[in-house]
N, CA, C and O atoms as a DFTB+ gen file, in Angstrom:
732 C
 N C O
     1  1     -14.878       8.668      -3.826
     2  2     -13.617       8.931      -3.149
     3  2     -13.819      10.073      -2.165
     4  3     -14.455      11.074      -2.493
     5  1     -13.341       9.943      -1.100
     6  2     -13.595      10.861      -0.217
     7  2     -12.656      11.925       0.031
     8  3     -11.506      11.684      -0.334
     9  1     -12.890      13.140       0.611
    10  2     -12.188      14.508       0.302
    11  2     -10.582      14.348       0.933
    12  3      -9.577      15.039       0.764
    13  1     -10.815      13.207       1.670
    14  2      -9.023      13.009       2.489
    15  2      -8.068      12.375       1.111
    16  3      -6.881      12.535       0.829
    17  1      -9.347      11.477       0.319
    18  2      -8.481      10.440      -0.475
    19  2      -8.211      11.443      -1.650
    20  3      -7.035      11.611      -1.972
    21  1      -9.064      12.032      -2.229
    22  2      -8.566      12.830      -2.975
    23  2      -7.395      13.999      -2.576
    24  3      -6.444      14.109      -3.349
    25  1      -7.461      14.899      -1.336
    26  2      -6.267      15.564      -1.260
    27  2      -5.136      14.219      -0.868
    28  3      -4.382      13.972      -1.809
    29  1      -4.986      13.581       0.033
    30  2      -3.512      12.523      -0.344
    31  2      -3.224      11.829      -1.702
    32  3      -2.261      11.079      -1.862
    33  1      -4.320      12.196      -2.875
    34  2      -3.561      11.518      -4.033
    35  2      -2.895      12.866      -4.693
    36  3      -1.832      12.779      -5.307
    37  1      -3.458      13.892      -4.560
    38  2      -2.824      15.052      -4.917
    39  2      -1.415      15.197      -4.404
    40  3      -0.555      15.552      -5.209
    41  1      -1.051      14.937      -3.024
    42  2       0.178      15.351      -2.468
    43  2       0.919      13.684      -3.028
    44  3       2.105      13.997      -3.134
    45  1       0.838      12.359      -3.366
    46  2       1.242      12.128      -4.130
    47  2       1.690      11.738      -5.393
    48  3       2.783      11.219      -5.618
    49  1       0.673      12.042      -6.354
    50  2       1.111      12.980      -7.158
    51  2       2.395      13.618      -7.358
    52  3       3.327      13.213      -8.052
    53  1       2.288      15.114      -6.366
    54  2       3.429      15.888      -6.393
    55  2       4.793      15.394      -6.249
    56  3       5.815      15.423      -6.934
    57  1       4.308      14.746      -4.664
    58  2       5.531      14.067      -4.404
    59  2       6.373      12.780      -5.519
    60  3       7.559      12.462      -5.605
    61  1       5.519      12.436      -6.025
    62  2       5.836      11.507      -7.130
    63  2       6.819      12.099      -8.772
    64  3       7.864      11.652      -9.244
    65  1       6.078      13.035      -9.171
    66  2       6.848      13.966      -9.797
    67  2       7.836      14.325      -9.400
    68  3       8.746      14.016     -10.169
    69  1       8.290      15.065      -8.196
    70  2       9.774      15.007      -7.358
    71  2      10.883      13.942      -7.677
    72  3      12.041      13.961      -8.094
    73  1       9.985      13.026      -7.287
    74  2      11.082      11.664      -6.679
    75  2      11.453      11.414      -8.781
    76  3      12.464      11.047      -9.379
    77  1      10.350      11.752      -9.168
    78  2      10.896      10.962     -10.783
    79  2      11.858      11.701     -11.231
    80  3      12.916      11.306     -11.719
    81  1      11.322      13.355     -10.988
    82  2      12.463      14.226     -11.369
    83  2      13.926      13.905     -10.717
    84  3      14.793      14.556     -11.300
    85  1      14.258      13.375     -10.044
    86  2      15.082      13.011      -8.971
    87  2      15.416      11.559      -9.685
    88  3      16.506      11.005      -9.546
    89  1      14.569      11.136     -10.297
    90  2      14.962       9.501     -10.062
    91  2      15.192       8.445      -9.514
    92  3      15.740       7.387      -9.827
    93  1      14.351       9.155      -8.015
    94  2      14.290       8.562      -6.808
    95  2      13.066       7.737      -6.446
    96  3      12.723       7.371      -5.322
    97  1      12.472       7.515      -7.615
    98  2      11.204       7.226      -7.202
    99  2      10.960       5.516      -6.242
   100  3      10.006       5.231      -5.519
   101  1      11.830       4.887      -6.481
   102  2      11.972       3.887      -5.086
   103  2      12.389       3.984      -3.816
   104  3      12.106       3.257      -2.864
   105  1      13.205       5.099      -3.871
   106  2      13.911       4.775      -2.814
   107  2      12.533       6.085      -1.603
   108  3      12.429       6.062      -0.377
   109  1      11.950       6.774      -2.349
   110  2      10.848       7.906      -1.763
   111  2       9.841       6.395      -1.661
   112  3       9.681       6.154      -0.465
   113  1       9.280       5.553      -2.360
   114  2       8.420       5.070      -1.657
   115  2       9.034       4.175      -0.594
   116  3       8.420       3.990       0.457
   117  1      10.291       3.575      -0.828
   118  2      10.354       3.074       0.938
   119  2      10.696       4.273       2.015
   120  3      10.590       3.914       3.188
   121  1      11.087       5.635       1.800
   122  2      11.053       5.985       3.075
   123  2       9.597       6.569       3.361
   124  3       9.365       7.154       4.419
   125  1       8.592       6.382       2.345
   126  2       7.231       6.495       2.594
   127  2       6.809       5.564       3.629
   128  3       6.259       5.865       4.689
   129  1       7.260       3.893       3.035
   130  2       6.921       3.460       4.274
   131  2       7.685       3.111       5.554
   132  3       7.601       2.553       6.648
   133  1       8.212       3.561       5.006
   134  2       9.791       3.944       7.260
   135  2       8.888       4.891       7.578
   136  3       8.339       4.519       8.615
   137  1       8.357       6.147       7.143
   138  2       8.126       7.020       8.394
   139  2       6.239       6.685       8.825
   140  3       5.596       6.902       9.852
   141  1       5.823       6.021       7.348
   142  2       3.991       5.271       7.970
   143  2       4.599       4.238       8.893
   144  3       4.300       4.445      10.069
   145  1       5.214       3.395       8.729
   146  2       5.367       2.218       9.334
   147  2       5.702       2.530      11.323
   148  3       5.517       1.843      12.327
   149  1       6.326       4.086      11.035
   150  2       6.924       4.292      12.348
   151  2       6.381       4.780      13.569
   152  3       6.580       4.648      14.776
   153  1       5.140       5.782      12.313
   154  2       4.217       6.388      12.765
   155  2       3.002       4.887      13.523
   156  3       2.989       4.385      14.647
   157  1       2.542       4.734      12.856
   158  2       2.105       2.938      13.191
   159  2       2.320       2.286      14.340
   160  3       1.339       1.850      14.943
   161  1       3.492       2.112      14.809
   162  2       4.624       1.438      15.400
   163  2       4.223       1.921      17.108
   164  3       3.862       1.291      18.101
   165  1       4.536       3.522      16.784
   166  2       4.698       4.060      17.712
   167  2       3.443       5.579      17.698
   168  3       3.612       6.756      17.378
   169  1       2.284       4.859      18.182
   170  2       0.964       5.849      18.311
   171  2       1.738       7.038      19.126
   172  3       1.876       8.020      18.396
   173  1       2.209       7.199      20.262
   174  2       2.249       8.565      21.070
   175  2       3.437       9.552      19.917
   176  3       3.571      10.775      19.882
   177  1       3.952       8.797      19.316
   178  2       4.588      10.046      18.230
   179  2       3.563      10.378      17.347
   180  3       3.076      11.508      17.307
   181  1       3.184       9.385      16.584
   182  2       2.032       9.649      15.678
   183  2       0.599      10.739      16.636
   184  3      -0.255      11.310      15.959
   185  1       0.594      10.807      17.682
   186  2      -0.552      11.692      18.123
   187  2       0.437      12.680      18.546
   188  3       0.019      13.663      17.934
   189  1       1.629      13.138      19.281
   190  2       1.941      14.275      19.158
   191  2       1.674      15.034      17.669
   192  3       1.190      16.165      17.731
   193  1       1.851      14.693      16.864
   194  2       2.000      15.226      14.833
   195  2       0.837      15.737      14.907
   196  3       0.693      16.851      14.403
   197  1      -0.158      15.171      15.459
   198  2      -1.732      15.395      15.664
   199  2      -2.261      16.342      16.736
   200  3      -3.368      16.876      16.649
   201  1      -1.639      16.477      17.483
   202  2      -2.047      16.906      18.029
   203  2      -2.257      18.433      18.201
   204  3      -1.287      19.128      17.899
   205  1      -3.460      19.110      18.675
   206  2      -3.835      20.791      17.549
   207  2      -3.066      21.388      18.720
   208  3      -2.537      22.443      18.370
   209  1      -2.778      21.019      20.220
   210  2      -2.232      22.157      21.176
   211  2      -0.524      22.331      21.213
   212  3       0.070      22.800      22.183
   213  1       0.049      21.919      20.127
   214  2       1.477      21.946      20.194
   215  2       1.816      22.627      18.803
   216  3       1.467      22.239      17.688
   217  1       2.309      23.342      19.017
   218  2       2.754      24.165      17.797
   219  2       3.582      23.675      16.685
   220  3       4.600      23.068      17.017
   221  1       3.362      23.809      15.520
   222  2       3.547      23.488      14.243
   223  2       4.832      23.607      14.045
   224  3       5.208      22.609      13.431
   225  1       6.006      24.583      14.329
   226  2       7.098      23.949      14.110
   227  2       7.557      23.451      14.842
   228  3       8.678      23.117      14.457
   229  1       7.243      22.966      16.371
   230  2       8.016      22.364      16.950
   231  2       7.393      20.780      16.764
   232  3       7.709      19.767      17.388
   233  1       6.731      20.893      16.044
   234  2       5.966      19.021      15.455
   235  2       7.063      19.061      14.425
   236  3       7.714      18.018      14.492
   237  1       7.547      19.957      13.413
   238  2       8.023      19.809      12.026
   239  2       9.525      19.435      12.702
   240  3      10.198      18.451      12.396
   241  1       9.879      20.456      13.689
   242  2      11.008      20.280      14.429
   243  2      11.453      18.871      14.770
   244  3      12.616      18.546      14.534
   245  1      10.646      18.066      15.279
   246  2      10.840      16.796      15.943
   247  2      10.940      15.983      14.787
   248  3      11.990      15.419      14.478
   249  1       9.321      15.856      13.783
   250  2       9.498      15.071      12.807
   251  2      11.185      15.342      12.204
   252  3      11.744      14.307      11.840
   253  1      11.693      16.147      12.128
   254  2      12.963      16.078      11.065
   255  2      13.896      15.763      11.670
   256  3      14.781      15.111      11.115
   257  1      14.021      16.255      13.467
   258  2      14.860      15.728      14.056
   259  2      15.145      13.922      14.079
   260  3      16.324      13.587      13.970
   261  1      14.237      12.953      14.198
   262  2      13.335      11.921      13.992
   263  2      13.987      11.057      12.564
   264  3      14.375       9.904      12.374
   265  1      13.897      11.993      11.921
   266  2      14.263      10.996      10.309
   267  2      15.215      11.813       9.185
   268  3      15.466      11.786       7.980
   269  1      15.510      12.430      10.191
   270  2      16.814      14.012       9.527
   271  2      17.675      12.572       8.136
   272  3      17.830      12.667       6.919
   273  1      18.070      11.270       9.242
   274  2      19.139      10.205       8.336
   275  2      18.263       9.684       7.498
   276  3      18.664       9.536       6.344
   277  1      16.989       9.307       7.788
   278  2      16.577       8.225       7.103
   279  2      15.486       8.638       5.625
   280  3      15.203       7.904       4.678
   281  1      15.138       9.794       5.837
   282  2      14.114      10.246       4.741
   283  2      15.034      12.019       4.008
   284  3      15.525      13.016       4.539
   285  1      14.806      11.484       2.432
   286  2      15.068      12.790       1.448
   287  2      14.502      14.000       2.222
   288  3      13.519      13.811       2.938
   289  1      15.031      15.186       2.133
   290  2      14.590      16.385       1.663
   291  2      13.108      16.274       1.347
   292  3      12.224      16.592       2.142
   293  1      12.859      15.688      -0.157
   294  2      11.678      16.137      -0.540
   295  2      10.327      15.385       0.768
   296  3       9.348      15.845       1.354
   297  1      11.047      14.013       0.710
   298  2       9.612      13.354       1.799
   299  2       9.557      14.108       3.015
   300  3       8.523      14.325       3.647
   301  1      10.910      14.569       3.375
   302  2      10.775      15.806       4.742
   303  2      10.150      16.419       4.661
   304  3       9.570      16.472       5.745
   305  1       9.586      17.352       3.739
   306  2       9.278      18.352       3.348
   307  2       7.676      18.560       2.977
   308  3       6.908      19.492       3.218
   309  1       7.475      17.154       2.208
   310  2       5.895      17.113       1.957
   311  2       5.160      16.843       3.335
   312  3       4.258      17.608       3.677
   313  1       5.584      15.602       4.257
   314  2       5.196      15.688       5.440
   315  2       5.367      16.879       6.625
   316  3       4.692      16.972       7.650
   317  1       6.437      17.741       6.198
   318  2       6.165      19.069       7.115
   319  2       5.005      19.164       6.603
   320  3       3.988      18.651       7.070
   321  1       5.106      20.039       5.294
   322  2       3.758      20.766       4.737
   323  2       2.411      19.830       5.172
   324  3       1.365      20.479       5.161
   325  1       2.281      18.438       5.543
   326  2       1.154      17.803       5.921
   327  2       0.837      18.544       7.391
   328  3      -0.300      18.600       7.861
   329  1       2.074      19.125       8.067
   330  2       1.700      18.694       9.384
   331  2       1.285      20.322       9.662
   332  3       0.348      20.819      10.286
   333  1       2.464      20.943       8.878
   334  2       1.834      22.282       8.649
   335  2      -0.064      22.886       8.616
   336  3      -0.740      23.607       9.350
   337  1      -0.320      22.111       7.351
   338  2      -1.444      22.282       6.863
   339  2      -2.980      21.888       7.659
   340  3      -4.136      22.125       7.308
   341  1      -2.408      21.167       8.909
   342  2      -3.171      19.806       9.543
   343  2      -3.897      18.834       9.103
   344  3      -5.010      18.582       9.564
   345  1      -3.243      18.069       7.995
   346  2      -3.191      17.070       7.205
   347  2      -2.145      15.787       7.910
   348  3      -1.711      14.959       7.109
   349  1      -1.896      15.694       8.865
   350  2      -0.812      14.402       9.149
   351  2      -1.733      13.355       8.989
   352  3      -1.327      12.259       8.603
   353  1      -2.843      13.535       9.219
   354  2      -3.986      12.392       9.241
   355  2      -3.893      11.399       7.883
   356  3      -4.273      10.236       7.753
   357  1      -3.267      12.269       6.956
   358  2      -3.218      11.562       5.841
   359  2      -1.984      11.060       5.179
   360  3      -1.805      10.947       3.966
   361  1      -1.203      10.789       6.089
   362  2      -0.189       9.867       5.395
   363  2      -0.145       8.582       4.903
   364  3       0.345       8.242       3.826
   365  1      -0.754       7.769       5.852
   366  2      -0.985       6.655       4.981
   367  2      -1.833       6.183       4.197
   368  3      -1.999       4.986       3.961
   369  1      -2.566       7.305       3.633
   370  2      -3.656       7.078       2.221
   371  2      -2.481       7.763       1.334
   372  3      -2.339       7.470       0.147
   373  1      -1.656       8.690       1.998
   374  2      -0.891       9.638       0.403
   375  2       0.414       8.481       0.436
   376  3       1.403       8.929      -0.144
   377  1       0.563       7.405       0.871
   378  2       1.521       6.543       0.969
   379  2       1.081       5.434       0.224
   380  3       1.889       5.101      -0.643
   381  1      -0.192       4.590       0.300
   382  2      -0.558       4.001      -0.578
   383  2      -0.832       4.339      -1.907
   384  3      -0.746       3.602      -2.889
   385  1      -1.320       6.038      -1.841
   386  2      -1.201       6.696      -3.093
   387  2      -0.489       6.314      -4.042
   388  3      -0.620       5.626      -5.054
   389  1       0.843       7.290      -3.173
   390  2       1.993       7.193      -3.807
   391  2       2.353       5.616      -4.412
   392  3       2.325       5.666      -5.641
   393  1       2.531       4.865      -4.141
   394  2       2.637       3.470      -4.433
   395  2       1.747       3.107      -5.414
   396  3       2.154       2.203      -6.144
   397  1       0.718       3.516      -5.636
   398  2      -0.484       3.154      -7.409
   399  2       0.201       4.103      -7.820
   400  3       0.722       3.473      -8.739
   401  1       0.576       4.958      -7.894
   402  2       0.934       5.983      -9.274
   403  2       2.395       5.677      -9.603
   404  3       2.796       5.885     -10.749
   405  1       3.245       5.176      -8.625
   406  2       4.382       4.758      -9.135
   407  2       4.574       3.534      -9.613
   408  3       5.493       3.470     -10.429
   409  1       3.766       2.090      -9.279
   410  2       3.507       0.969      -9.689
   411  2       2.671       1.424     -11.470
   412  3       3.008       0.983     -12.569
   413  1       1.543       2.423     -11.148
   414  2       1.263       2.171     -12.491
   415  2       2.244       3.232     -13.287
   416  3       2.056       2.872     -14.449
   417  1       3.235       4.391     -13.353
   418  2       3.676       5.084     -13.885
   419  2       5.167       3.961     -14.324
   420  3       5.824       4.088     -15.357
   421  1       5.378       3.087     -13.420
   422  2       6.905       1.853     -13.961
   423  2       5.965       0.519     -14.081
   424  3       6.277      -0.578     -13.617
   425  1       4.742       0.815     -14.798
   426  2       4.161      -0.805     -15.566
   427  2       4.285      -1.878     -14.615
   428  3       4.852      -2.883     -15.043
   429  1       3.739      -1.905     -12.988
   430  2       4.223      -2.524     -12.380
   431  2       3.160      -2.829     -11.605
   432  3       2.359      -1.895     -11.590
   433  1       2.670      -4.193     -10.651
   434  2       1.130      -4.182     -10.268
   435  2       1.653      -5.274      -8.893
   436  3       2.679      -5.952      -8.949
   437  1       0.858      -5.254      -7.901
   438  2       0.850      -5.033      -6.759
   439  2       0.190      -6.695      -6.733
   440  3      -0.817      -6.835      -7.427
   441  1       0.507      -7.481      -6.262
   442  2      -0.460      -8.634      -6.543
   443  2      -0.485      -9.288      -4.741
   444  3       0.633      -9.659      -4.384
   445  1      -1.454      -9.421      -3.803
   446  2      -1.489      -9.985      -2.718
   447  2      -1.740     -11.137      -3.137
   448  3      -2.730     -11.165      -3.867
   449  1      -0.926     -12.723      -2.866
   450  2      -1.187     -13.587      -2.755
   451  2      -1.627     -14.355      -1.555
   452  3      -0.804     -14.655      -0.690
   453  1      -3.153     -14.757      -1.438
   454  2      -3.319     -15.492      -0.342
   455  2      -3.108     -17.189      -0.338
   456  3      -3.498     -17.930      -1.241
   457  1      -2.599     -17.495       0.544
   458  2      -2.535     -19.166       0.489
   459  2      -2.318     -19.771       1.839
   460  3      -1.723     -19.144       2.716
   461  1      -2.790     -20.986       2.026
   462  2      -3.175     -21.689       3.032
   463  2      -1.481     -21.904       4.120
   464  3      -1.539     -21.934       5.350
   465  1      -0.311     -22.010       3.448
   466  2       0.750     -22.081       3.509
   467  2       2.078     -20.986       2.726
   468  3       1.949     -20.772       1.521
   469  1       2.676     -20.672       3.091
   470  2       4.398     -20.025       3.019
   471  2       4.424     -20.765       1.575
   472  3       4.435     -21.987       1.429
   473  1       4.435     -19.643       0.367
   474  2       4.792     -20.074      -0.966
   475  2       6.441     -19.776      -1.116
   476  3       7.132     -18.810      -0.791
   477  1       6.844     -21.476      -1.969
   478  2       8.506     -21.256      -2.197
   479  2       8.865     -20.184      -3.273
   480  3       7.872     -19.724      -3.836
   481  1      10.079     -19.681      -3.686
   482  2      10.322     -18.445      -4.202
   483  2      10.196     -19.198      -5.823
   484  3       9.972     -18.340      -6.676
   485  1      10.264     -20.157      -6.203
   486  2       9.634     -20.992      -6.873
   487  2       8.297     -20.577      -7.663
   488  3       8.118     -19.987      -8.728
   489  1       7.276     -21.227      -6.528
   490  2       5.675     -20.658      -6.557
   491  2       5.405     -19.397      -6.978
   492  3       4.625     -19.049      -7.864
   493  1       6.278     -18.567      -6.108
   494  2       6.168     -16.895      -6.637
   495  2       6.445     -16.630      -7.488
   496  3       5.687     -15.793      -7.978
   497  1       7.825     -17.092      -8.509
   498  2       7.718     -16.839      -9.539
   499  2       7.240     -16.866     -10.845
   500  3       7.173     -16.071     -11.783
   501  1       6.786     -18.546     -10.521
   502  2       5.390     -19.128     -11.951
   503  2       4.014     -17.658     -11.155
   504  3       3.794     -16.620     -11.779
   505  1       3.580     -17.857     -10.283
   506  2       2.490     -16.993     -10.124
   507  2       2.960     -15.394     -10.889
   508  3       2.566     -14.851     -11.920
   509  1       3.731     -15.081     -10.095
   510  2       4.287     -13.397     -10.890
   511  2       4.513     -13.542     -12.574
   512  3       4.246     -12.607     -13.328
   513  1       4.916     -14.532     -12.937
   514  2       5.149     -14.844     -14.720
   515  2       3.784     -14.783     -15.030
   516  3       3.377     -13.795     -15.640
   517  1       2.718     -16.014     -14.590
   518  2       1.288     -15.872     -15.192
   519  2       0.297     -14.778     -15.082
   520  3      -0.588     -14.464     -15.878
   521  1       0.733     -14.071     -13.531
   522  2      -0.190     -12.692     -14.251
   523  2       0.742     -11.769     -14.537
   524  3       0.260     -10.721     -14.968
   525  1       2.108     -11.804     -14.428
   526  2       2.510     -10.740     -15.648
   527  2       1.804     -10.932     -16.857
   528  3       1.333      -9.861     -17.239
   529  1       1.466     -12.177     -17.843
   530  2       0.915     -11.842     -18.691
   531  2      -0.050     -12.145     -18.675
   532  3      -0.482     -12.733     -19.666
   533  1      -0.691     -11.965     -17.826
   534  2      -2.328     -11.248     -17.861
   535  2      -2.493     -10.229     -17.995
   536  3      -3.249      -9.755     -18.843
   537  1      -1.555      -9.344     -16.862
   538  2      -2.197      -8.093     -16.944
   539  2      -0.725      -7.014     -17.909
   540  3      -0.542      -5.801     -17.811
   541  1      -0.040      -7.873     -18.634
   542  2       0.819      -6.626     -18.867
   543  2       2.063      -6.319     -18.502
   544  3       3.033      -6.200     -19.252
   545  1       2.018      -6.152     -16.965
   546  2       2.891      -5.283     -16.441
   547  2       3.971      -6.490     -15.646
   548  3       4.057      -7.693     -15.895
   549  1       4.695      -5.703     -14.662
   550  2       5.486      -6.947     -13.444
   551  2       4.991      -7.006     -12.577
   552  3       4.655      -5.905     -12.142
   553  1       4.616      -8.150     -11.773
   554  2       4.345      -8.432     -10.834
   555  2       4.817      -8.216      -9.426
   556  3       5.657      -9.080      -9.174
   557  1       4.651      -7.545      -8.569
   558  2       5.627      -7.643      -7.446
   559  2       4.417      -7.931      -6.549
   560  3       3.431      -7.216      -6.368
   561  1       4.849      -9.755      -5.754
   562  2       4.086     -10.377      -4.837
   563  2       4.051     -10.169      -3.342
   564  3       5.089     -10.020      -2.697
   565  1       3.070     -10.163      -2.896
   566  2       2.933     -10.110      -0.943
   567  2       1.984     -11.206      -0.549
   568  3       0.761     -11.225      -0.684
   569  1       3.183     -12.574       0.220
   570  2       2.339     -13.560       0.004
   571  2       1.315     -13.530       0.955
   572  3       0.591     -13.101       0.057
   573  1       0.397     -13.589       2.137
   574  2      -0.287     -13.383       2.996
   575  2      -0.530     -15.068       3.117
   576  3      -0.535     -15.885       2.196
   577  1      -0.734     -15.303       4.604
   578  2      -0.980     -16.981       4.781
   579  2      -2.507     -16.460       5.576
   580  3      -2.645     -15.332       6.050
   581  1      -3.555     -17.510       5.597
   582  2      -4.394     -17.939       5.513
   583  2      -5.196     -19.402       5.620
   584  3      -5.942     -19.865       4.757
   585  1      -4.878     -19.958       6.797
   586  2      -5.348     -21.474       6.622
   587  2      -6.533     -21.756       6.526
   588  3      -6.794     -22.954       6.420
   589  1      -7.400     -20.998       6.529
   590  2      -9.043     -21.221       6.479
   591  2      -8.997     -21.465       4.830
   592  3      -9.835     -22.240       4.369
   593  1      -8.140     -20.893       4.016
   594  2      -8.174     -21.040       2.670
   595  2      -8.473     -23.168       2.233
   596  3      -8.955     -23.660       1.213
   597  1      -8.088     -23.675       3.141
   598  2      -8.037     -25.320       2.823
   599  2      -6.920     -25.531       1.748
   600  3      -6.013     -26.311       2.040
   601  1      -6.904     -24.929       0.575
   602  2      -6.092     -25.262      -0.518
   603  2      -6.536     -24.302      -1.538
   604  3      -7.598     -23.685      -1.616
   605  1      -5.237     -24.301      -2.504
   606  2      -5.147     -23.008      -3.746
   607  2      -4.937     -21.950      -3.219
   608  3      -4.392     -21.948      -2.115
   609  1      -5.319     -20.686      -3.870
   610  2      -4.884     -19.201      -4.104
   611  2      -5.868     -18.327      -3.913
   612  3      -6.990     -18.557      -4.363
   613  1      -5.660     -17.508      -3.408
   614  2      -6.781     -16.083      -4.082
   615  2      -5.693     -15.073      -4.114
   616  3      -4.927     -14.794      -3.192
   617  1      -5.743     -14.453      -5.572
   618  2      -4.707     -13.308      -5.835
   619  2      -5.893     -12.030      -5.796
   620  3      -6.993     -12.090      -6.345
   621  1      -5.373     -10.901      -5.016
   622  2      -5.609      -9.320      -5.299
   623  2      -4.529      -8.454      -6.387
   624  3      -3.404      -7.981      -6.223
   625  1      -5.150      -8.488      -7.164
   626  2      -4.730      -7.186      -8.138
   627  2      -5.124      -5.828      -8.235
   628  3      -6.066      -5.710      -9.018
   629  1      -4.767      -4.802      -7.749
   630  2      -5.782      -3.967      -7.201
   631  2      -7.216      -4.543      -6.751
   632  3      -7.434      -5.367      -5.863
   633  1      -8.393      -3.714      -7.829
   634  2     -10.010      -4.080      -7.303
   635  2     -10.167      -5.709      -7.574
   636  3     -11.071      -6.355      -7.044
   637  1      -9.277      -6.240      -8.378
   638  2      -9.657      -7.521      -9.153
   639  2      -9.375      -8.816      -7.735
   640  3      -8.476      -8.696      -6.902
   641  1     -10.264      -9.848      -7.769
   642  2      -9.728     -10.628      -6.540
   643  2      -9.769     -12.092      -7.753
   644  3     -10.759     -12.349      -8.438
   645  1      -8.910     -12.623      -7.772
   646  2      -8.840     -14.454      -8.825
   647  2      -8.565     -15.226      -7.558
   648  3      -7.623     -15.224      -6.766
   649  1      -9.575     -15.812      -7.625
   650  2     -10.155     -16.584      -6.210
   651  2     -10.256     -18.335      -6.881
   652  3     -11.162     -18.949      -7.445
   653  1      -9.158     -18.619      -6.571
   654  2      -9.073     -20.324      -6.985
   655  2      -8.543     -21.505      -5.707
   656  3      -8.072     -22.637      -5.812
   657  1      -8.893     -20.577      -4.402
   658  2      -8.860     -21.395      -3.534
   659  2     -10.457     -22.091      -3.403
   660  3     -11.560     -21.722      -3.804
   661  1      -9.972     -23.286      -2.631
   662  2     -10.733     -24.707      -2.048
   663  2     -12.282     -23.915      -1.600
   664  3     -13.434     -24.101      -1.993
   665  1     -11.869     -23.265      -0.913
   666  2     -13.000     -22.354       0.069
   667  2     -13.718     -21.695      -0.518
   668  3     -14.923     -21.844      -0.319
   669  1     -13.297     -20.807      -1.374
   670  2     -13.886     -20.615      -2.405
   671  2     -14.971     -21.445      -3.498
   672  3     -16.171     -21.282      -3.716
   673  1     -13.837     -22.519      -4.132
   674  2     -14.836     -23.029      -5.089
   675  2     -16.061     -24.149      -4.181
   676  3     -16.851     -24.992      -4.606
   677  1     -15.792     -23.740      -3.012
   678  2     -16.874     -24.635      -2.092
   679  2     -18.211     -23.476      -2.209
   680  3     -19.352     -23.591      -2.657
   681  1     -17.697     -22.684      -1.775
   682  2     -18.646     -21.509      -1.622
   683  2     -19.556     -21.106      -2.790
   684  3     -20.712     -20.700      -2.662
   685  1     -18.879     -21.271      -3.968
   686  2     -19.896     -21.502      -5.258
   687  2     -20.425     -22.445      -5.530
   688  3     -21.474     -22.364      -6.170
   689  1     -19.862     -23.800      -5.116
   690  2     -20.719     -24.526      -5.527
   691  2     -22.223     -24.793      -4.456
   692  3     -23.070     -25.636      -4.753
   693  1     -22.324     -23.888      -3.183
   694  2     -22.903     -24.051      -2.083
   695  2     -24.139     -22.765      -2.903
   696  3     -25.312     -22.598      -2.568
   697  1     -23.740     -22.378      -3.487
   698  2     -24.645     -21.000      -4.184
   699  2     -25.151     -21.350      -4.869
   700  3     -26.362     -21.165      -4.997
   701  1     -24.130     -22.301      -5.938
   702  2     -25.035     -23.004      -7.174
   703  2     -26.045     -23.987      -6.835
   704  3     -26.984     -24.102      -7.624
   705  1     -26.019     -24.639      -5.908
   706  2     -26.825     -26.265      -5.487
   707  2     -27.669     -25.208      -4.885
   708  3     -28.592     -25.112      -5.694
   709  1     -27.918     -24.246      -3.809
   710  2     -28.617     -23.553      -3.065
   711  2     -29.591     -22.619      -4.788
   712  3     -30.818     -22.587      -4.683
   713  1     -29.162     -22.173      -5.736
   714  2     -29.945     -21.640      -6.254
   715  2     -31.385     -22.407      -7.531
   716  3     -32.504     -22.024      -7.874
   717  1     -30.175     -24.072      -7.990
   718  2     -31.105     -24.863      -8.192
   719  2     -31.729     -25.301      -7.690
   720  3     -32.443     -26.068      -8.336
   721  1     -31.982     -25.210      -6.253
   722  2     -33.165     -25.935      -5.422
   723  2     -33.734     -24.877      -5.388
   724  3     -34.855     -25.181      -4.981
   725  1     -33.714     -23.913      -5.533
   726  2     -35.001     -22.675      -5.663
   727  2     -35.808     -23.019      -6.755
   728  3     -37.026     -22.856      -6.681
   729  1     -35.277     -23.475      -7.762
   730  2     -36.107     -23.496      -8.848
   731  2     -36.968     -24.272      -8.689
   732  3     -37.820     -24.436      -9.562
């Protein structure tokens, strides 16, 4: 893990503790992602925050002016102190952070579904039921489309990838026939 990823899991962390103490802990990760998403959106704001020749409160100034309606106190506040510190660089690692420690602190797991086609809310829910009990926890799905897939699934669970698309089981069996002809 590298020294950025480790200080953004620290700041959320903190920030995470806040929002629980608060009991806010959903509503802090979506304005986690309103102000990554915005930053994103719109690079020349995101490089003013960055930028070392403009002075620090008038970056903190703008950021709050900026999302004064849309983001808590506390997310105001940790992202000053980012911008303060010259850490803005790391919001969207302490944003995905934030999102594993609150998924795993409410028993809750992140599942990317890939598929060749737009799954019905149907599909999503047998899929979210079967690895709920796989892994435990609830499922909350992000379907991703993919037509190179040909047919089936590949789910991401965090590091874990369950790869039961077409393309896939082509690809093993192209490994397997390729490794018995070695022999």
């Amino acid at each position: 893990m590298s020294g950025e990823a480790i200080v953004a899991k620290r700041y959320a962390k903190a920030l995470f503790d806040v929002a629980l103490g608060q009991q806010q802990v959903a509503q802090v990760e979506e304005q986690l992602k309103l102000v990554a998403d915005s930053l994103k959106s719109n690079p020349e704001f995101d490089k003013l925050l960055r930028h070392p020749n403009i002075d620090t409160s008038a970056k903190v100034d703008m950021l709050q002016a900026v999302f004064q309606n849309g983001v808590s106190e506390s997310v105001l506040n940790t992202i000053s102190l980012l911008i303060e510190r010259g850490r803005a660089s790391i919001l969207a690692s302490l944003t995905d952070e934030y999102i594993k420690i609150a998924n795993e602190a409410l028993g809750q797991a992140k599942a990317v579904v890939t598929s060749p086609a737009p799954l019905t809310e149907q599909e999503q829910s047998e899929i979210a039921a079967r690895f709920s009990q796989l892994t435990g926890k609830k499922i909350v799905l992000e379907n991703v489309i993919n037509p190179a897939l040909i047919g089936g699934l590949q789910v991401r669970i965090g590091d874990r990838l369950y790869d039961g698309s077409l393309s896939g089981k082509l690809t093993r069996l192209s490994k397997s026939l390729s490794a018995s002809q070695a022999l």
